[in-house]
C-alpha positions, -999 to +999 in steps of 0.1 A: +832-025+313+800-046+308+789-075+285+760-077+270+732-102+284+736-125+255+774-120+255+778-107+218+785-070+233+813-055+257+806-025+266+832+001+276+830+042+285+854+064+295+862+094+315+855+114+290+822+095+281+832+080+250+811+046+247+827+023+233+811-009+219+833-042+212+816-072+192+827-108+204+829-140+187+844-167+184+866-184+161+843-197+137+825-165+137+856-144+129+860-165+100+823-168+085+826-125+090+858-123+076+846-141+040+816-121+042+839-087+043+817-069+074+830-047+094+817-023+124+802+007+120+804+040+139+778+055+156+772+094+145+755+098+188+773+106+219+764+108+251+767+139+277+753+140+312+723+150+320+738+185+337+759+190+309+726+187+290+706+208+311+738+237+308+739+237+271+700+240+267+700+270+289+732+286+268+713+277+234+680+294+251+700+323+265+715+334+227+680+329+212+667+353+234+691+373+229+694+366+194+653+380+192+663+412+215+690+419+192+664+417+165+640+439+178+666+468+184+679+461+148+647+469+136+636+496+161+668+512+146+669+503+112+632+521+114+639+551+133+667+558+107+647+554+076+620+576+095+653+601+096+665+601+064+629+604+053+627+639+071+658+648+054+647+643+019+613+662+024+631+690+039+661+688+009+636+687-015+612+715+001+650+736-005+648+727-037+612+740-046+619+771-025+652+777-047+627+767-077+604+795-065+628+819-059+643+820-089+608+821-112+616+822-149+654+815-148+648+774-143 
């Protein structure tokens, strides 16, 4: 726990690194803020360590680059099957002209 220089603020964190902020006043404050219907806000931050920090930018780096791997073979793939069924239309379709042929007149 810690109070602010000015001693408007307390301070408190705990274990699990909550920070928790307390606004002090006294009497005659409370009642001026009561009338005028204010009341505390919550922070959307949080605080983590620096190591825990440090840990989840490596994960987030770790699954982008795997994430862009990933990509690549997708592609690589995707490609090399298109290239495939490519090969099997021309040769379907070089059937179908020989069958065409072959028959002459009767098509």
């Amino acid at each position: 726990m810690k109070v602010s220089y000015n001693d408007d603020h307390l301070f408190t964190i705990g274990e699990d690194g909550l920070l928790v902020v307390y606004e002090l006043y006294d009497k005659e404050t409370q009642n001026k803020r009561e009338k005028e219907g204010s009341e505390a806000e919550y922070a959307e931050d949080f605080l983590i360590s620096k190591d825990e920090y440090s840990t989840l930018k490596s994960k987030i780096e770790k699954y982008e680059r795997k994430l862009k791997e990933q990509e690549i073979t997708n592609k690589i793939k995707y490609n090399t099957e298109l290239k495939e069924r490519d090969e099997d239309i021309k040769h379907l379709q070089e059937e179908i002209d020989k069958v065409k042929r072959d028959l002459g007149g009767f098509y």
